[in-house]
Structures are given as C-alpha cells and as structure tokens.
Backbone as JSON Lines, residues from 0, in Angstrom:
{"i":0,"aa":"X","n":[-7.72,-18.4,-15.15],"ca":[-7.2,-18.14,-13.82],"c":[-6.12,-17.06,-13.86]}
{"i":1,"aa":"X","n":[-5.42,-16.92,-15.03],"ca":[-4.5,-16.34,-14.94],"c":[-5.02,-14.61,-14.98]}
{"i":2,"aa":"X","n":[-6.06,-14.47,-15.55],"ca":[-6.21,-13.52,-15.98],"c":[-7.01,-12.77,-14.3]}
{"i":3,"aa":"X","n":[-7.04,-13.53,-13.86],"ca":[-8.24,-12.86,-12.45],"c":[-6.7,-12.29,-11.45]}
{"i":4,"aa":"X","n":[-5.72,-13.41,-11.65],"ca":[-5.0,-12.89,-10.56],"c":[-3.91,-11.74,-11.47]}
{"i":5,"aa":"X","n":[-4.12,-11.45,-12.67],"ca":[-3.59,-10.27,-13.05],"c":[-4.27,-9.31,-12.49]}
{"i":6,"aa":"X","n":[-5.3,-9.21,-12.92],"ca":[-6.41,-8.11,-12.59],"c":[-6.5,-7.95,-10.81]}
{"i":7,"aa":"X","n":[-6.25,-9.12,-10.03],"ca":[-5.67,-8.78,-8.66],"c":[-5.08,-8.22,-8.36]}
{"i":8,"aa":"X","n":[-3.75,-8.53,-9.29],"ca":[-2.38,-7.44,-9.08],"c":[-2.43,-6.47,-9.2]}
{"i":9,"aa":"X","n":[-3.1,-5.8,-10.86],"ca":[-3.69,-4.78,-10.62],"c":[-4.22,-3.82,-9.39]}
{"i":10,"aa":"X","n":[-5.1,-4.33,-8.95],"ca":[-6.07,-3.57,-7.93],"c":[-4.78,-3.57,-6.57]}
{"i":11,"aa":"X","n":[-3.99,-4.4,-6.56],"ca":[-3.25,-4.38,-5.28],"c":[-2.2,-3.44,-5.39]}
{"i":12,"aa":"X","n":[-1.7,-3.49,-7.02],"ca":[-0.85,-2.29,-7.67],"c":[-1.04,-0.74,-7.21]}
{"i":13,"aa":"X","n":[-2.51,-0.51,-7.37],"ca":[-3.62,0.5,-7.18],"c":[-3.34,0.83,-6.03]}
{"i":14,"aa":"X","n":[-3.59,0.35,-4.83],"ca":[-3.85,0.28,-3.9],"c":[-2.3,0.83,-3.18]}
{"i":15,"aa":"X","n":[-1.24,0.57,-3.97],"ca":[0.05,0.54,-3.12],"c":[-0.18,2.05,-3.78]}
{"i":16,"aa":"X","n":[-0.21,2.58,-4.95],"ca":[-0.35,3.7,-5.27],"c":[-0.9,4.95,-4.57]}
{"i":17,"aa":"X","n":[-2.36,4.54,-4.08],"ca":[-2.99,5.1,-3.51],"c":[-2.51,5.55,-2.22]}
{"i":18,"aa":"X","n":[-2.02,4.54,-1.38],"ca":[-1.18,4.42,-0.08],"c":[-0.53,5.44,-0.33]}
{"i":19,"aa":"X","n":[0.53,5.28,-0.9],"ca":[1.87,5.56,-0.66],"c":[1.67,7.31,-1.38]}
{"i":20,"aa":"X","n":[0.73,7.51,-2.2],"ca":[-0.35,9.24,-2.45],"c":[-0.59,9.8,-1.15]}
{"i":21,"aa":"X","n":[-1.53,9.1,-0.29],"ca":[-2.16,9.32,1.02],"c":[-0.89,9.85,1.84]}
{"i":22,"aa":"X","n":[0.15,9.1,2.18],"ca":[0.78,9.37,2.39],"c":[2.03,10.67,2.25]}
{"i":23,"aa":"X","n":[2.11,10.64,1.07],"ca":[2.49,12.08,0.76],"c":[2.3,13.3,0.74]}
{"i":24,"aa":"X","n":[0.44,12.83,0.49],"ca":[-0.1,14.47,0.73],"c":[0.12,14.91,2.11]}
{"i":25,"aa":"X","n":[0.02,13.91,3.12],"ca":[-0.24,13.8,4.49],"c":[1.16,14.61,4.63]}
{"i":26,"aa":"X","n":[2.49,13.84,4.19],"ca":[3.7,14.9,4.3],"c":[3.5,15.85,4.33]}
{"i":27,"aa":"X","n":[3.3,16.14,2.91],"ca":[2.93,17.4,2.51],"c":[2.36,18.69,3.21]}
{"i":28,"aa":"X","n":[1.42,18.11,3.92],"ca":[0.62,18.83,4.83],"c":[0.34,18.97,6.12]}
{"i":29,"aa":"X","n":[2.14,18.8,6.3],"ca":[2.61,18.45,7.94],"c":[2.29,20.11,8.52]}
{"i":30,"aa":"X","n":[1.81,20.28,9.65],"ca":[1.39,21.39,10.59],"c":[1.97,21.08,11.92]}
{"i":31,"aa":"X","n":[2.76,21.27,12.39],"ca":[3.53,21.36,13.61],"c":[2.6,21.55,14.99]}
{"i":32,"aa":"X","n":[1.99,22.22,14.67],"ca":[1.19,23.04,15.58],"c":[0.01,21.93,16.29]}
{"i":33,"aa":"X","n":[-0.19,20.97,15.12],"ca":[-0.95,20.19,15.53],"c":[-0.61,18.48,15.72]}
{"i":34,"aa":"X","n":[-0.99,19.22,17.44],"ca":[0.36,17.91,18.65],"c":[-1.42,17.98,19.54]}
{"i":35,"aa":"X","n":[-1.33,15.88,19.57],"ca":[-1.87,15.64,20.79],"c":[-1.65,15.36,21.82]}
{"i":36,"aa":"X","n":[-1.91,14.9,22.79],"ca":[-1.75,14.8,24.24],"c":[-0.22,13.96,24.23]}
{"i":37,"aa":"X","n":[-0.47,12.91,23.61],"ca":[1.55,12.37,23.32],"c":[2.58,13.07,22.66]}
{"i":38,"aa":"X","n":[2.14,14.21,21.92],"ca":[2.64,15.22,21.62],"c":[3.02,14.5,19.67]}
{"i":39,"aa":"X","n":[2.15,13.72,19.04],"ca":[2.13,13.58,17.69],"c":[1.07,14.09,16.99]}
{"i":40,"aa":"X","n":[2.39,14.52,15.88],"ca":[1.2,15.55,14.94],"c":[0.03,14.57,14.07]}
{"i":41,"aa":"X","n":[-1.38,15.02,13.88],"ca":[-1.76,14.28,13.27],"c":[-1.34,13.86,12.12]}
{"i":42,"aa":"X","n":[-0.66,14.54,11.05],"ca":[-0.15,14.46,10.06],"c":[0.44,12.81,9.94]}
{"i":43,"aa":"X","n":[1.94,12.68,11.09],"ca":[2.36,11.75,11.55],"c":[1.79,10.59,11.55]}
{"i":44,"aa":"X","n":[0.71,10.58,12.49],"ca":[-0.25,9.56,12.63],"c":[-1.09,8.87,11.07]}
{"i":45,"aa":"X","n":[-0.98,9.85,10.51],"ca":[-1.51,9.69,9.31],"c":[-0.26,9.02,7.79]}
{"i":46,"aa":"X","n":[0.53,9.32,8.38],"ca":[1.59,9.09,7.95],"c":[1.98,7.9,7.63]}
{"i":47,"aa":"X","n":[2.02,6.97,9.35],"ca":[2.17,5.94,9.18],"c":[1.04,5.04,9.01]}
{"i":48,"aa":"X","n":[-0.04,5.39,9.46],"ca":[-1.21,4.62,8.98],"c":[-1.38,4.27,7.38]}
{"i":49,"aa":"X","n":[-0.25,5.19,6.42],"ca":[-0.71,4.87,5.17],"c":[0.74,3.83,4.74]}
{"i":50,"aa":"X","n":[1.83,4.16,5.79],"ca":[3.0,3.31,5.09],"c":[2.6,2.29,5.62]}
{"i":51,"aa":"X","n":[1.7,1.57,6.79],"ca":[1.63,0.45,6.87],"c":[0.69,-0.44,5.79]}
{"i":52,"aa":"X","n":[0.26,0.46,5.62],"ca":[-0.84,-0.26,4.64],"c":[-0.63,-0.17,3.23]}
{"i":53,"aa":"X","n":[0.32,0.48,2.86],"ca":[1.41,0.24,1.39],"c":[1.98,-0.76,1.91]}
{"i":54,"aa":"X","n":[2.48,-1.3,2.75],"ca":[3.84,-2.12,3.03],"c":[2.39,-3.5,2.97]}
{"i":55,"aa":"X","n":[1.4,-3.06,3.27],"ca":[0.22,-4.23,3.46],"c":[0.04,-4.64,2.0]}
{"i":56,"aa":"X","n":[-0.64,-4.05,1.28],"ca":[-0.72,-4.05,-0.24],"c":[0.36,-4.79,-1.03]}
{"i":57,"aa":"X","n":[1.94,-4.1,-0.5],"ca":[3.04,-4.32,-1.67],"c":[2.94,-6.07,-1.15]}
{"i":58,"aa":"X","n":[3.07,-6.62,0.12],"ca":[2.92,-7.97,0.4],"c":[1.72,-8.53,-0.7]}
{"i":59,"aa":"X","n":[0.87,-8.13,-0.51],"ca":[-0.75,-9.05,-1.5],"c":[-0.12,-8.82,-2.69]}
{"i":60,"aa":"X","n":[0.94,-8.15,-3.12],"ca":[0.7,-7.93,-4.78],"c":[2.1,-8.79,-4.84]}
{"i":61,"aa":"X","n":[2.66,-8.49,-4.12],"ca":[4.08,-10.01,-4.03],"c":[3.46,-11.41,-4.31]}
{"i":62,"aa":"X","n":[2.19,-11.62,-3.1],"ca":[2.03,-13.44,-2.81],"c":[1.5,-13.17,-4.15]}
{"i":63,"aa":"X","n":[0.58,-12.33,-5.07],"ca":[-0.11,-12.61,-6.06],"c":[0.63,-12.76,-7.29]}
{"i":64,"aa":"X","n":[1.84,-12.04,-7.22],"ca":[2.84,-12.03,-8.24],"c":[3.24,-13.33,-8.03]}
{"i":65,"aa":"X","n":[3.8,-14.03,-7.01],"ca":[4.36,-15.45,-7.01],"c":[3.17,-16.65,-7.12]}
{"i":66,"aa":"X","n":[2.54,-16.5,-6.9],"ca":[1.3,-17.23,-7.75],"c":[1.11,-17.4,-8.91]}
{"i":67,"aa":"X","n":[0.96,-16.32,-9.6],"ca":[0.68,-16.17,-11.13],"c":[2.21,-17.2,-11.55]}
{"i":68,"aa":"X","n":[3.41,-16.4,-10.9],"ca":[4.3,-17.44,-11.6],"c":[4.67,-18.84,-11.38]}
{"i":69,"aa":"X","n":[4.01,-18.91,-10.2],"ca":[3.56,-20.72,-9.93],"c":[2.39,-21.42,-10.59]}
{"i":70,"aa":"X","n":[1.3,-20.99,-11.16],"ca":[0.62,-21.44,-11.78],"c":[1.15,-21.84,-13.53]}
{"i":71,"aa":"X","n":[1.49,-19.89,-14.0],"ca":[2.01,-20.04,-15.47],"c":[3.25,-21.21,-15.26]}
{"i":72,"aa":"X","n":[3.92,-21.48,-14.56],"ca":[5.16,-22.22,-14.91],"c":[4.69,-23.08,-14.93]}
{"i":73,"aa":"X","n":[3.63,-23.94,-13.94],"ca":[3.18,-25.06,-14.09],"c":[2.48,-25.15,-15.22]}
{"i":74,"aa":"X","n":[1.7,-24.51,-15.86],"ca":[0.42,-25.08,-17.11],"c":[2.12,-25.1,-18.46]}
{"i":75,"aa":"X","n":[3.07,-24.81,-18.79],"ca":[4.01,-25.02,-19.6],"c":[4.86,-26.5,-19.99]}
C-alpha cells in the first residue's frame, strides 16, 4: 500500500510541476494586445487556470502525503 500512494505522490508531484510550467510560460508570453470583451488578456486567463489547478494538485499530494504518514505510523 505504501508503495501505490508513493507513486501517487509522485504523479501529483508531476502534476504541480507541470501546472505551475504552464503557468509560467503563459507569463512569459503575456501580449497586452490581446484583451477580450472584459478587457482580459488571454495570457491571464491562462494564468490562473493553471494556478488553480497547482493549488488543486499541491492539496492531492498533501491528503496523500498525510496518508502515507497515517498508515506508515500505524503498521510500526
């Protein structure tokens, strides 16, 4: 058991990585110029669509981290 919810963490590890990449390039590749009708750049939009979903990830890799150490403490 222990070993599946490592390998969870892993992938959720991954995942915050990936996010929080997405996100940067998206910085990165802020264009002013491009404003929609509410007047946000897509960039923006893109922006936060990836910090929410790092902030989504870093949660799954928390509950999975406190798991692992509720299980290992218990089998001791």
């Amino acid at each position: 058991m222990n070993y599946v919810l490592i390998i969870l963490i892993l992938v959720a590890v991954g995942a915050v990585v990936y996010a929080l990449a997405r996100g940067l390039i998206a910085f990165a590749n802020m264009k002013p110029d491009d404003v929609d009708a509410e007047g946000v750049t897509a960039s923006h939009k893109k922006q936060n669509e990836m910090m929410f979903a790092r902030v989504k990830y870093q949660a799954i890799a928390i509950v999975l981290v406190a798991l692992l150490i509720l299980i290992a403490g218990g089998q001791s």
